[in-house]
C-alpha positions in Angstrom: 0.0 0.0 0.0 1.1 3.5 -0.9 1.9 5.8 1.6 0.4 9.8 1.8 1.6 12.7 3.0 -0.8 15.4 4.3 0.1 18.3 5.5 -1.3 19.1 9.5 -1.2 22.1 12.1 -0.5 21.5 15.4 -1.1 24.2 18.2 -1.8 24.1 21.6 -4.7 25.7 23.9 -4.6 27.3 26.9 -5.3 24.1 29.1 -2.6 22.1 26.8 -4.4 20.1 24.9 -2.4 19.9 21.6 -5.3 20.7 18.4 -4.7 19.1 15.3 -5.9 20.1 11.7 -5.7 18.7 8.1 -6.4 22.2 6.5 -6.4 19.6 2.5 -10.0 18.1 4.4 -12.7 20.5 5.5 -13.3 19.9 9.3 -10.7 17.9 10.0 -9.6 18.1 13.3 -8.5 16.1 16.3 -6.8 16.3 19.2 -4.7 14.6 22.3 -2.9 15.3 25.7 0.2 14.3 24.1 1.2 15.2 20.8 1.8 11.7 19.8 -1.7 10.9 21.0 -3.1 14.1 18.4 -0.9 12.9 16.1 -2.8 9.0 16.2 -5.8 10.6 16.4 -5.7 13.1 13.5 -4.7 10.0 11.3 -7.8 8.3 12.0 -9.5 11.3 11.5 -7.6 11.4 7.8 -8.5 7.9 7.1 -12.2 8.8 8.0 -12.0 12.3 5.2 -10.1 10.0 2.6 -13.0 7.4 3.1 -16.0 10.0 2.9 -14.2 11.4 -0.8 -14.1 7.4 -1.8 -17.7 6.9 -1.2 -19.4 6.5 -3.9 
């Protein structure tokens, strides 16, 4: 299986909670305690966006 690359934004709020967007999928967002965990989690959300596009 081929691999992507999309791009994401990491920032994080006040409480630090680190937010995660994929600014390629509209609403794409995610986040974690950790930035490993917001990084898991905004790939899941990816693989959810690339799924919706796939639909037919």
């Amino acid at each position: 299986m081929k691999r992507k690359h999309f791009p994401i934004i990491i920032e994080q709020d006040a409480d630090g909670v680190f937010i995660v967007t994929c600014p390629v999928f509209k609403g794409c967002h995610s986040y974690g305690s950790t930035i490993d965990e917001a990084i898991t989690n905004i790939t899941e959300a990816i693989g959810s966006c690339i799924e919706d596009t796939i639909r037919p």
